[in-house]
C-alpha positions as CSV (number, residue, x, y, z in Angstrom):
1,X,56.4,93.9,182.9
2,X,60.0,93.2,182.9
3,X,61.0,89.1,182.0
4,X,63.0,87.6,184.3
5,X,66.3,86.7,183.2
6,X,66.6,83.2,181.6
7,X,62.8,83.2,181.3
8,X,61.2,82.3,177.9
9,X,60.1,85.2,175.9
10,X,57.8,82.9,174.7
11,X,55.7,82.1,177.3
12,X,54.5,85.7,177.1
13,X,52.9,84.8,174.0
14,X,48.9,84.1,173.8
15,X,47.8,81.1,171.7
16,X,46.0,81.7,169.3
17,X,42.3,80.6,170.5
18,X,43.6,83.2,173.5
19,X,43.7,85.9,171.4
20,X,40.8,85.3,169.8
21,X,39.3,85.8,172.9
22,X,40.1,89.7,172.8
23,X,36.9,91.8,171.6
24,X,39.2,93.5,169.3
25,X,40.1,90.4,167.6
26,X,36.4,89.2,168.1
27,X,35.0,92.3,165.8
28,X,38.3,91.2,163.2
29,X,36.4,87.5,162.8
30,X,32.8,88.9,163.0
31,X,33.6,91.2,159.9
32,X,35.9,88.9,157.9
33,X,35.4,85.7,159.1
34,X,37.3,83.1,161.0
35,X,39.1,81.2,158.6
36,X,41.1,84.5,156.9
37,X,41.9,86.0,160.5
38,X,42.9,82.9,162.3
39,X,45.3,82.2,159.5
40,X,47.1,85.9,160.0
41,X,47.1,85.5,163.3
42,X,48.9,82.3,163.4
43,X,51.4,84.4,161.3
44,X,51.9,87.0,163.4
45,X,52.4,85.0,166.8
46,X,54.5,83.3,164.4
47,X,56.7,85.6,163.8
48,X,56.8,87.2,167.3
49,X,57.6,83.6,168.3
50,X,60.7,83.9,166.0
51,X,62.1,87.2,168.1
52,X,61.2,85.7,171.0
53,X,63.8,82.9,170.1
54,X,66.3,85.2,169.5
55,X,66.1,87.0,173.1
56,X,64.4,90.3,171.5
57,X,62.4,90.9,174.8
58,X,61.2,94.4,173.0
59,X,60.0,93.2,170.1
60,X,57.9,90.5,172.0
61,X,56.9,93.4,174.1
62,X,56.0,95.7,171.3
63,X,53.9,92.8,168.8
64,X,52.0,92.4,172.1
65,X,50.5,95.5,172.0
66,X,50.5,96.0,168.8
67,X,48.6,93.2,168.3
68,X,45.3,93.6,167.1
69,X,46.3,96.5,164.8
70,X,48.8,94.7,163.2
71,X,45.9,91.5,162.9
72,X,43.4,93.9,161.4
73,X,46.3,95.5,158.6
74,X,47.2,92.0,158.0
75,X,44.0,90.7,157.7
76,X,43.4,93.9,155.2
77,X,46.3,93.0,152.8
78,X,45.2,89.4,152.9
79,X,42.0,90.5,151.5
80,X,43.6,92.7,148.2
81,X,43.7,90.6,145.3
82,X,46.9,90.6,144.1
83,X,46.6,90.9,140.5
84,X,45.4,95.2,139.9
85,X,45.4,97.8,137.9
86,X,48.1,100.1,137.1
87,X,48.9,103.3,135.1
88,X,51.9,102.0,132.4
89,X,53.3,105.5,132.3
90,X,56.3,103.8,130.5
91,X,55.4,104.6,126.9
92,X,55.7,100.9,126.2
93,X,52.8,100.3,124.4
94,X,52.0,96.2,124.0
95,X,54.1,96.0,127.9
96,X,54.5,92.2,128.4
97,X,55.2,92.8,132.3
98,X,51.9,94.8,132.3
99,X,49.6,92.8,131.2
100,X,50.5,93.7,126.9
101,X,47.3,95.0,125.4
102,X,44.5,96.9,127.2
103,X,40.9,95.8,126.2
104,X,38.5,98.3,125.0
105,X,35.6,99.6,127.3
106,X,33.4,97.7,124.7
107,X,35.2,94.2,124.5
108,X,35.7,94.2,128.5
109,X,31.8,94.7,128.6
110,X,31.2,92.0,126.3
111,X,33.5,89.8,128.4
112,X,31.8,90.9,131.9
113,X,28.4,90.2,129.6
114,X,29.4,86.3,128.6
115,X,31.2,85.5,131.9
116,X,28.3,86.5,134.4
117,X,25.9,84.1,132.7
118,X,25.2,81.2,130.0
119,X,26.0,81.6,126.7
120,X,25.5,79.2,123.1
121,X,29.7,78.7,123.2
122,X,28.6,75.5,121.8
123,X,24.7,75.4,121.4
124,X,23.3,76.0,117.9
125,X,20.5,78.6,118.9
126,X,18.6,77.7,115.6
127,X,18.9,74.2,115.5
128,X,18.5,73.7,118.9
129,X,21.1,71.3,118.8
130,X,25.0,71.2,120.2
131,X,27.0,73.5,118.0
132,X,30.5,74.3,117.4
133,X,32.8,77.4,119.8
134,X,34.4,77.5,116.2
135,X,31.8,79.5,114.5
136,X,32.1,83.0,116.9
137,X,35.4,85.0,116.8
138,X,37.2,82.4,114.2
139,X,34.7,82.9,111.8
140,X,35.1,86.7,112.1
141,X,38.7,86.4,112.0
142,X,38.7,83.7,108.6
143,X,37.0,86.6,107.2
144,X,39.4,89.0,107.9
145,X,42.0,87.3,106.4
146,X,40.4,85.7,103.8
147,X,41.3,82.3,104.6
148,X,39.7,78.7,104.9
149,X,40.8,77.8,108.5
150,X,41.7,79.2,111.5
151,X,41.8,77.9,115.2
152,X,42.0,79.6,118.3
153,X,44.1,77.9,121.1
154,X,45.8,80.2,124.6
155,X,48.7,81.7,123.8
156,X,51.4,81.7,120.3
157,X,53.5,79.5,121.9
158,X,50.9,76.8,121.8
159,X,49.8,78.0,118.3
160,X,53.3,76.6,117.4
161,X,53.3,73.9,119.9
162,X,50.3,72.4,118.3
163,X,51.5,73.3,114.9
164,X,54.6,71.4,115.2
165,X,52.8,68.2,116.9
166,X,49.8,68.0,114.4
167,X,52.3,68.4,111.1
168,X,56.1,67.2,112.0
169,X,55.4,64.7,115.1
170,X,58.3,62.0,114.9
171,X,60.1,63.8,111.9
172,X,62.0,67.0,111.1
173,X,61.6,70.2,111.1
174,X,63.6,72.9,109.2
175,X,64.7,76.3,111.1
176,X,67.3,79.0,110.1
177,X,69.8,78.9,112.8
178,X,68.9,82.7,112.6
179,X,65.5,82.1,113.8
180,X,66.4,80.1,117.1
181,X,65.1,82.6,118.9
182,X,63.8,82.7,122.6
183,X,60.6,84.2,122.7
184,X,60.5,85.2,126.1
185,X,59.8,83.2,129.9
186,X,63.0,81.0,128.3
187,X,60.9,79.3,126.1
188,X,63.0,78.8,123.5
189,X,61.9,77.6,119.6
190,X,64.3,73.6,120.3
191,X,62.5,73.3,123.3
192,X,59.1,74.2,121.6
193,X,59.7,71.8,118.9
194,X,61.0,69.0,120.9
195,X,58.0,69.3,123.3
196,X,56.2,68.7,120.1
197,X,57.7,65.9,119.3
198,X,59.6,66.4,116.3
199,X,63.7,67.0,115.5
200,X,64.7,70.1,115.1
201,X,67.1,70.5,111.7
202,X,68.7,73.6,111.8
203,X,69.6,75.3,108.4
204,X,71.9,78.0,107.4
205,X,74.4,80.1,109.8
206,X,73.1,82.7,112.1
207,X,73.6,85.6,109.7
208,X,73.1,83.9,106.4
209,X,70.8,81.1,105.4
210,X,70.4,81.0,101.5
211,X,67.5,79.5,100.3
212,X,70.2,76.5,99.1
213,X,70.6,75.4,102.8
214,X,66.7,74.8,103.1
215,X,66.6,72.8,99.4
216,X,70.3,70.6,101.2
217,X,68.5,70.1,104.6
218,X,65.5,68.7,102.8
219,X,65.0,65.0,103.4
220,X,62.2,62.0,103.5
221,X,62.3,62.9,106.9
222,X,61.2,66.6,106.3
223,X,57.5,67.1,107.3
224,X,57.9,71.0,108.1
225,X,59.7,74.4,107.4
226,X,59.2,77.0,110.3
227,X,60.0,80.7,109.9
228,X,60.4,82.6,112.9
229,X,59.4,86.2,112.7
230,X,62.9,88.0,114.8
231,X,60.4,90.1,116.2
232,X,62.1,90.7,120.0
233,X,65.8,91.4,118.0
234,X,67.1,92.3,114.7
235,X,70.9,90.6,113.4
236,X,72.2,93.5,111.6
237,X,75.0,94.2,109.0
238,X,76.2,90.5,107.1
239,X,73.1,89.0,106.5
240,X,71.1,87.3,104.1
241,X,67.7,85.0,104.0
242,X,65.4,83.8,101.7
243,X,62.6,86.0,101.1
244,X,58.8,84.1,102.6
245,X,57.7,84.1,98.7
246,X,60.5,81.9,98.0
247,X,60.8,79.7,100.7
248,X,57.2,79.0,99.9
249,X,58.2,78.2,96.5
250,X,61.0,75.8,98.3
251,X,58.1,73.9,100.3
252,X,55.3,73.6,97.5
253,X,57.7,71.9,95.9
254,X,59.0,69.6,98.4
255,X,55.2,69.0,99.2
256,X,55.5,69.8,102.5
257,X,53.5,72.9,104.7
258,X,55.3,76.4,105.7
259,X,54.6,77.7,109.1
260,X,55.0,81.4,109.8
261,X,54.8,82.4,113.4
262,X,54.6,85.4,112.9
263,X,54.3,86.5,116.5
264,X,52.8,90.1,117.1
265,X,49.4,89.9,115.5
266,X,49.8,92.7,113.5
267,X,46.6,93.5,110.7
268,X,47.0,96.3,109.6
269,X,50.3,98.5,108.6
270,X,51.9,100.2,111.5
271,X,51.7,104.2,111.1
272,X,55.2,106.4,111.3
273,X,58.5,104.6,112.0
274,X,57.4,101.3,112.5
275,X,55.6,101.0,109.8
276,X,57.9,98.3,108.2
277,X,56.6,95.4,110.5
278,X,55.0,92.8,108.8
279,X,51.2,92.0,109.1
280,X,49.5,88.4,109.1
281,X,48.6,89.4,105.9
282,X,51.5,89.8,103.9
283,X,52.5,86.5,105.3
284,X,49.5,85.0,104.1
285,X,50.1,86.4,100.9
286,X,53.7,85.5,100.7
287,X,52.2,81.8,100.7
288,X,52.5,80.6,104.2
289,X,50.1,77.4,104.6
290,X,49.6,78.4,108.3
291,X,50.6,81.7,110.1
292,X,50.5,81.9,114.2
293,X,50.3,84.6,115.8
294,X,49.4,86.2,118.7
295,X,46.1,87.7,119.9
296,X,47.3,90.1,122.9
297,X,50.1,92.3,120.9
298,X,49.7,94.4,117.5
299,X,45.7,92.5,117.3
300,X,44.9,94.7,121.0
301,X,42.7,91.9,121.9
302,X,43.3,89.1,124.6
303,X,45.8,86.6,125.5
304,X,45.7,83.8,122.7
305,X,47.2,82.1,119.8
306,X,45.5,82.5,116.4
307,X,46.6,80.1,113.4
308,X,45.0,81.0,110.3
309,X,45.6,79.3,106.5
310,X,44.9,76.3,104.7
311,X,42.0,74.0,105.7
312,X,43.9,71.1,105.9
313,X,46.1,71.8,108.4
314,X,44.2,73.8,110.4
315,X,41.4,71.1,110.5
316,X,44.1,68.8,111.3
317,X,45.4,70.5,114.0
318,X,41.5,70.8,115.3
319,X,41.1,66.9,115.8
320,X,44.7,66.5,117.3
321,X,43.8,65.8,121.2
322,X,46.1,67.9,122.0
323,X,43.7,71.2,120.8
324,X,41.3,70.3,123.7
325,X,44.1,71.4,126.1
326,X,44.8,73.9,124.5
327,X,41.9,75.7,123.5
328,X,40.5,79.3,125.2
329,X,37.1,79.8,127.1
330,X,34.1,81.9,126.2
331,X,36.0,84.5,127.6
332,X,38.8,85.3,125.9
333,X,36.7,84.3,122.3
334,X,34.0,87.1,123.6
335,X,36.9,89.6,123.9
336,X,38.3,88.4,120.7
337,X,35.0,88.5,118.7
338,X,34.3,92.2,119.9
339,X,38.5,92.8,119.0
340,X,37.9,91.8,115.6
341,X,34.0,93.3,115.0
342,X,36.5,96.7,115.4
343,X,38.8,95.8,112.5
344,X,36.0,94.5,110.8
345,X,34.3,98.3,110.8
346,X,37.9,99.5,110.0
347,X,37.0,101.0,113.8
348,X,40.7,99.3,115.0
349,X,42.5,103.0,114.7
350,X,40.2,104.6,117.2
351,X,38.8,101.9,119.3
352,X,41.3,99.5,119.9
353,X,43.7,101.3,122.6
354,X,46.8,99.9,121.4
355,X,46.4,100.1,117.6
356,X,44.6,103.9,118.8
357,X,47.9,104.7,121.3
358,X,50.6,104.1,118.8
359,X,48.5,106.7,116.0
360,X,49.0,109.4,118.6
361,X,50.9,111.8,116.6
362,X,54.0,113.5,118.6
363,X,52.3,117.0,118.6
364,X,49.5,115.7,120.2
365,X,51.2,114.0,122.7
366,X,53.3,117.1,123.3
367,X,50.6,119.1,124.2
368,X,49.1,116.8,126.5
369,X,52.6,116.9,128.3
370,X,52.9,120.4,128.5
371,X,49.1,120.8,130.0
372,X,50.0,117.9,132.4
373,X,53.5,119.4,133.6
374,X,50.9,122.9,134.2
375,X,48.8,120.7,136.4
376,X,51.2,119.2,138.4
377,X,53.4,122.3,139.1
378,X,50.4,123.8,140.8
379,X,49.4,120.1,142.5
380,X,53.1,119.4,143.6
381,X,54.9,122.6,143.6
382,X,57.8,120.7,145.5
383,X,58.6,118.6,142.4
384,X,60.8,120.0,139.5
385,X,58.8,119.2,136.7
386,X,60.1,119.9,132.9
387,X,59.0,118.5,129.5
388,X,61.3,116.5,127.3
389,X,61.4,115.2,123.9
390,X,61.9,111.5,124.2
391,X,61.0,107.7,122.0
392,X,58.0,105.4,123.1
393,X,58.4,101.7,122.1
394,X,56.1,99.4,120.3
395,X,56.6,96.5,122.8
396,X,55.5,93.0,122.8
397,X,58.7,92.1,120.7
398,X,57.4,94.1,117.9
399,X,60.0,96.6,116.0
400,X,62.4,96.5,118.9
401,X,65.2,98.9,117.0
402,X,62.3,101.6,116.4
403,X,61.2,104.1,118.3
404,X,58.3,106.3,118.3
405,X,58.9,110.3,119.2
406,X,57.0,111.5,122.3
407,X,57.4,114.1,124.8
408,X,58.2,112.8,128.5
409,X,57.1,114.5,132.0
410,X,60.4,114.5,133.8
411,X,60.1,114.8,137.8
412,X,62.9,115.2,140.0
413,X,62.3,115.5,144.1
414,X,64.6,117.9,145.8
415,X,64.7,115.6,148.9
416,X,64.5,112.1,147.3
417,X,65.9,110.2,144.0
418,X,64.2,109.0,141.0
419,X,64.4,106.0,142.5
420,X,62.8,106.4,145.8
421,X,60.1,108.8,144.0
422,X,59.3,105.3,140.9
423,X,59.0,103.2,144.2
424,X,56.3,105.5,146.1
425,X,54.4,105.3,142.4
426,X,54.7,102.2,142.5
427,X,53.2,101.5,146.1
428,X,50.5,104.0,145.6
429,X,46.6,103.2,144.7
430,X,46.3,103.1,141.8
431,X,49.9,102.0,141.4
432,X,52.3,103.4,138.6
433,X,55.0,102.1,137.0
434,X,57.3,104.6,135.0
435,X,61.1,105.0,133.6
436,X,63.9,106.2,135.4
437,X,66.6,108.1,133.5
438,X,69.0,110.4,134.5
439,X,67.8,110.5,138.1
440,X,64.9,112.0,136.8
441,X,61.1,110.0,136.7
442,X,60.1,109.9,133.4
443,X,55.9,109.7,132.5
444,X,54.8,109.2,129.3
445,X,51.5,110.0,128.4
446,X,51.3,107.7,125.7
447,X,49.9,105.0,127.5
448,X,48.2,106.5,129.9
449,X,44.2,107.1,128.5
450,X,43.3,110.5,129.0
451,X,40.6,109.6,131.7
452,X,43.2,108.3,133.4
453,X,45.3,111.6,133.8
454,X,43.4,113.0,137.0
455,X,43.9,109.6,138.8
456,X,48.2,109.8,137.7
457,X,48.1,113.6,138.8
458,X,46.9,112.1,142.1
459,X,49.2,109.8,142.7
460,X,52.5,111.5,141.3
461,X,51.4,114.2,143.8
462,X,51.2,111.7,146.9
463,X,54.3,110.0,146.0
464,X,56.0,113.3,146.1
465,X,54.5,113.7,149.3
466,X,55.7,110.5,150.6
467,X,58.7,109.9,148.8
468,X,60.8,111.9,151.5
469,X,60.0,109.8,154.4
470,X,60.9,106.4,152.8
């Protein structure tokens, strides 16, 4: 029925404990409750209060009956969780946007396992006493390496935060100007130090720091050298720094510790083109007191910050009240420990899905391409679909000037653009995320598990189906 004119739209509105009152709405709140559908009601009638404002008399009249259908898909996206799954059909293996490493089937289980019940995180089973959460995955992981302390704490950026306030608080710190880097989020290594509460002393030039600038910038006030691993750039061309071995040299003698962040987390040598980036290892090795790194990149395993070395900085750094804050759940170390039982049984190559995806030799790889393209030109004969030679990336700030040969699925849509297609992927179940070059959609199968290859068929093929009516 027709408003009359100068009447307010919005007294055509129900309230909200009127609308209740319809069964439809009735069935909404008996099957979800009323909390979550009272709340997207109110925004609904908020928003058709907002058109009523504004004189739109048919789009009151249109959100009136439309109303409990668009309550019960509101109330149905309020109810997704917002953090999924996806396919990364990017080829970027350690994906920072995505969630960087995949877990295992075997260290998820374990997490599911310790998460859904108690656990001894810090209970001595054969005492029967309180124990310490420092004997599970850091005792695997000392191991490993070989050394007398580690420390787990959440992220690498922490590592080095709690690095920097245990050894340096109130004095200076030495970095290569070369090294300033920002590690990603804007967190920059200043701002990292200075949250730590020491002076940053930068050494060198960007391009050249001789290991003469560290031995001038040394000082009574010196408590710490810091190298930073480049490992999201590389300065090319006129360059020169001290090698690790010598800068260790450099800080044995000034009696003062060397901290390495060494960032990706990498154990074991990369295979093919990267195979250059350094491990935790060789840093180790190169005489670094303490070397952080990360436990989500090269490692595969979950977010966290590993510090491994010396035992007296690392115990240190353990009764610094800062480490409480800092420190991971029984989560993440379950993940960890089953991460690191893999390297352990030199498993790491086939288990671990990152170390496992960047082994995938390009022939491989190009035959999987080829059968997929097959599959898909009989699921979606509307799409062009061609194989191409192409480069997968390391991620994760690893190797960022090397690239790894692949083969790429290329799709092109004779009624929509690459663009339009990579959004319907995007907005499908499960969603996928891919590359657009050239105006064509690029899938690499690289880091996409081969279980998963039914479930991207299926949803490249109703994206193509959608993609022209968006």
């Amino acid at each position: 029925m027709p408003t009359p004119p100068g009447a307010d739209l919005r007294r055509r509105l129900p309230s909200v404990d009127q609308a209740l009152l319809d069964p439809r709405v009735a069935a909404l709140v008996e099957r979800h409750g009323r909390p979550l559908v009272v709340r997207a009601l109110r925004g609904l009638l908020e928003d058709a209060r907002g058109r009523a404002g504004a004189g739109d008399e048919t789009g009151v009249a249109s959100a009136l009956a439309d109303l409990p259908a668009a309550l019960a898909a509101a109330v149905e996206r309020a109810r997704r969780p917002s953090l999924v799954r996806v396919l990364n059909a990017t080829g970027v293996v350690v994906h920072t946007n995505l969630g960087r490493a995949p877990l295992s089937p075997e260290a998820a289980a374990r997490v599911a396992e310790i998460a859904s019940g108690y656990s001894n995180l810090e209970y001595d089973l054969e005492g029967g006493d309180r124990g310490d959460r420092e004997v599970h995955a850091e005792s695997r992981l000392r191991a490993l390496l070989g050394v007398e302390g580690s420390l787990v704490v959440n992220n690498c950026a922490a590592a080095v935060l709690l690095a920097v306030n245990t050894l340096a608080e109130g004095r200076e710190v030495l970095v290569s100007r070369g090294e300033l880097v920002e590690i990603g989020g804007s967190f920059r290594i200043p701002e990292v130090l200075r949250k730590g509460g020491a002076r940053l002393r930068e050494v060198g030039t960007t391009n050249r720091t001789r290991l003469a600038d560290y031995r001038a910038a040394l000082s009574p006030e010196t408590a710490l050298v810091l190298r930073v691993h480049p490992s999201n750039f590389r300065i090319v061309g006129f360059t020169e720094a001290p090698s690790l071995e010598e800068l260790a040299g450099l800080a044995r003698e000034a009696g003062v510790p060397l901290v390495l962040d060494q960032g990706s987390g990498l154990l074991d040598p990369l295979p093919g083109p990267a195979h250059l980036e350094p491990t935790v290892a060789a840093g180790l090795r190169a005489g670094a007191d303490v070397v952080a790194f990360s436990g989500d990149k090269l490692l595969g395993g979950p977010q966290a910050g590993l510090l491994a070395g010396r035992r007296g900085p690392l115990a240190a750094m353990r009764h610094n009240p800062l480490y409480r804050a800092l420190r991971v759940d029984k989560m993440t170390l379950a993940a960890l420990d089953a991460v690191l039982l893999e390297y352990e049984a030199g498993a790491a190559p086939l288990r671990v899905p990152v170390r496992r995806m960047l082994a995938e030799d390009a022939a491989a790889l190009r035959a999987r391409a080829r059968a997929f393209a097959l599959a898909l030109g009989e699921a979606a004969p509307g799409l062009e679909v061609e194989v191409r030679e192409g480069e997968s990336a390391v991620g994760g700030g690893a190797a960022p000037t090397v690239g790894v040969p692949t083969s790429l699925v290329a799709l092109a849509h004779p009624l929509a653009g690459a663009f339009r297609l990579a959004a319907r992927l995007r907005e499908g179940y499960p969603p996928v995320v891919a590359r657009v070059a050239e105006d064509r959609v690029l899938l690499d199968l690289r880091t996409v598990e081969p279980s998963d290859e039914p479930a991207l068929l299926a949803a490249v093929r109703a994206a193509a189906l959608e993609a022209p009516r968006g």
